[in-house]
N, C-alpha and C positions, 0 to 999 in steps of 0.2 A: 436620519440619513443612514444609508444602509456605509457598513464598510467596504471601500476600497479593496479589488481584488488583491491576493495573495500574490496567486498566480495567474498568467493570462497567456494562453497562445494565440497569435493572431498569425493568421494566414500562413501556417506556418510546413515548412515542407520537408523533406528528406528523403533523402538517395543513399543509397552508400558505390562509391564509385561512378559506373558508368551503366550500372543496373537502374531497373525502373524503378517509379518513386515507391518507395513503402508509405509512405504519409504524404498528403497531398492536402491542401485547405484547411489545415485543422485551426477551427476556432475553439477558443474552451477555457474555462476560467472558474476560479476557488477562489472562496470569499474568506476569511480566518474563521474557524471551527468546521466550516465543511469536511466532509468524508465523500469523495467520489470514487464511484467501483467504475470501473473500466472492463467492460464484458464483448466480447464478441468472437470471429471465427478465428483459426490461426491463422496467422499471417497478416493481421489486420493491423497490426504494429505497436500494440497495447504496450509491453514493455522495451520499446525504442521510445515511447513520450514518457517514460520514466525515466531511460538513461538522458533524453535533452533537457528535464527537468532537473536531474543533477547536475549537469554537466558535463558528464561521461560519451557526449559524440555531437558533431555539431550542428548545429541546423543546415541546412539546405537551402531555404527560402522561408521568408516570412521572421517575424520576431516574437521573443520568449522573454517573458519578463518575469523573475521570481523576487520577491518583496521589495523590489522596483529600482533593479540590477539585474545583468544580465546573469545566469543561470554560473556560471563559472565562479563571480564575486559574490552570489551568493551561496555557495555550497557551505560554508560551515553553519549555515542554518538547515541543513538537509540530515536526512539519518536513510538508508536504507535497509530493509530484510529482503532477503532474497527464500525461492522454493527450497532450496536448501539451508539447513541450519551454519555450514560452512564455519564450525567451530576448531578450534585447534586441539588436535588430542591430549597435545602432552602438556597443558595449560589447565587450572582447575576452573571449576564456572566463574568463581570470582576475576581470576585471571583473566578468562576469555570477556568477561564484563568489560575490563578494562583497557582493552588493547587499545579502543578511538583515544582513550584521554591521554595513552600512554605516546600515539604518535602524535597529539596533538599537546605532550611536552607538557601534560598535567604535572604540578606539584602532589606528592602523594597523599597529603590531606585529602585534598581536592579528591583525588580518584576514591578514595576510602568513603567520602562520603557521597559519593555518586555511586558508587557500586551498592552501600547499604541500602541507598533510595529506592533504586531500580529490583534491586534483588527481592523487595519489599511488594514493591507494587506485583511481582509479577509472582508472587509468593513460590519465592525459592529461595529465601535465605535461609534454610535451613541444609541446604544443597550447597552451599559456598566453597566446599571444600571436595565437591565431588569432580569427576573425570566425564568426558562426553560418552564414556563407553559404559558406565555406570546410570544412562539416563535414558527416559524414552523418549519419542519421538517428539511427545507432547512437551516435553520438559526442553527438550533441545530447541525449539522452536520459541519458547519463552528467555532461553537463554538468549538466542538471535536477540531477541525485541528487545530483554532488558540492556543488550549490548549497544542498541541503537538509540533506544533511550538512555544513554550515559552521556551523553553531550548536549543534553535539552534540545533537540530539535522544536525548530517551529514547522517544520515538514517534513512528513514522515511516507515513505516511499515504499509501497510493499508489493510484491510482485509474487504473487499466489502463495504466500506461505504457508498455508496449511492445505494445499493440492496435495499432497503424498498422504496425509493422516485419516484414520479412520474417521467416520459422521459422529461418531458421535464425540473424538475427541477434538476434532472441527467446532463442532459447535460448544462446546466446550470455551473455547477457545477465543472463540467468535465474540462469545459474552463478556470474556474479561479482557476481549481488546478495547471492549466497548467502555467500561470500567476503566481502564487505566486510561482511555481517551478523556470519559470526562475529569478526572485526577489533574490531568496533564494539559489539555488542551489544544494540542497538534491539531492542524490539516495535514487528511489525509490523498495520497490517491490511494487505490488497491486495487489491484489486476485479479482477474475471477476467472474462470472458467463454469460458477456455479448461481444459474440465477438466485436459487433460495440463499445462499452467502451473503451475495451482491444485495438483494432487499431488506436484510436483517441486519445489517452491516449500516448501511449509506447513507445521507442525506441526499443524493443525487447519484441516478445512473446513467453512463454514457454508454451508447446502443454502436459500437463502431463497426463498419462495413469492411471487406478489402479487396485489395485492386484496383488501384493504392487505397492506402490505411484514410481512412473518414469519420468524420463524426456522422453518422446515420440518426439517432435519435438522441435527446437528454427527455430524464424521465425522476419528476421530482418523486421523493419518498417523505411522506408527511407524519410515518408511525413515529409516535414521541417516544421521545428516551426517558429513563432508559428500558432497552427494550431485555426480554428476560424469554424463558422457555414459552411462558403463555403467549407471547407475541408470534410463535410459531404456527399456533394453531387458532389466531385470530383470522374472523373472516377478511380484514383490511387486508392483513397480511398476504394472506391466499391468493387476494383478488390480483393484489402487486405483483406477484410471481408471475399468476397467469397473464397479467397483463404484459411484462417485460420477457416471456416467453412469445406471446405471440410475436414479438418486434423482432425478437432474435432468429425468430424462426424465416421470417419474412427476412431477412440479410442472409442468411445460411441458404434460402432457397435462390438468390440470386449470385452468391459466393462461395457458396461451399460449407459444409458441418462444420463445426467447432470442434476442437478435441474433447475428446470423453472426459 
């Protein structure tokens, strides 16, 4: 028997105000170990099913069930990264590691040996003692993740975090999300802008429309893990891209480009 979903949106809607809907219908659901990229135009409400999946704004219509509670009682299983690394400067990376456990009233054992863990996985314990202004872009962004992995999430919420960094430290990147995913075992979503990301990344991609925000396609990705630099230039590989570009393209011509 397969597991029970994670997360499930059923019919699920949202406004904000007395504007029109952003999201309208959305069905859509995570199984535990899934990784879902969420790609499509702007406006199509990609990180507004992020902020309902934490909690962070409320539905409109329809219901959201996260490990089978509503989305509010389940937030301390949630962890978010956002596009930016939104580190504290005058905090050192270990410190900025620790800020969830430190609102969440951790004893300092506790945070010491979350901080070690995390700092490990995302190899930068040797950085523990440095300043946000002391790091690059790529390292700031590891910082972000090892900060959202200090609270064990079982869902892990990432909303383009590496759209601002160069390709190649992107994929960089890519790879030892991939790496610390299977370590850790998180469901993920991840909001993309970039098909090649979204396929080398996912177990599943959601193809969303907008006007209002839809699910347009799901589109399974069957390359096994884990996947490494060679998997870039695999024909399967390839064929995925083009295959999940031509979907995108076909919603972009009925909705408008996507941002670059």
């Amino acid at each position: 028997m397969s597991a029970p979903n994670l997360v499930e949106f059923r019919d699920v809607a949202k406004c904000f105000g007395d504007g029109p809907a952003v999201l309208s219908g959305v069905n859509l659901s995570a199984r535990p170990g899934d990784l879902v990229a969420l790609i499509g135009p702007s406006g199509c409400g990609k990180s507004t099913l992020l902020r309902l999946v934490a909690g962070l704004s409320p539905l409109s219509g329809g219901e959201l069930i996260v490990d089978g509670r509503s989305p509010g009682e389940a937030a301390g299983e949630l962890a978010f990264v956002f596009q930016e690394a939104n580190l504290l400067p005058w905090l050192t990376v270990a410190q900025n590691v620790e800020v969830p456990l430190r609102l969440r009233g951790a004893p300092a054992a506790e945070r010491a040996r979350a901080r070690e863990r995390v700092l490990e996985l995302v190899r930068l314990a040797e950085r523990a003692d440095a300043y946000p202004r002391q790091l690059s872009g790529g390292q700031k962004m590891r910082v972000s993740l090892a900060r959202a992995l200090s609270v064990s999430p079982r869902i892990l919420l990432l909303d383009e975090p590496f759209g601002a960094l160069d390709e190649m430290t992107r994929e960089h990147l890519n790879e030892e999300l991939l790496g610390i995913r299977e370590a850790t075992g998180w469901t993920a979503f991840f909001v993309t802008h970039s098909v090649a990301e979204a396929v080398f990344l996912s177990s599943r991609i959601v193809v969303m429309a907008a006007n209002p925000g839809r699910v347009h396609a799901e589109i399974n990705v069957p390359l096994a893990y884990p996947r490494t630099a060679e998997t870039r230039v695999s024909r399967e590989y390839l064929d995925l891209v083009a295959q999940v570009s031509r979907v995108l393209r076909s919603v972009e011509d009925a909705t408008g480009p996507a941002a670059p």
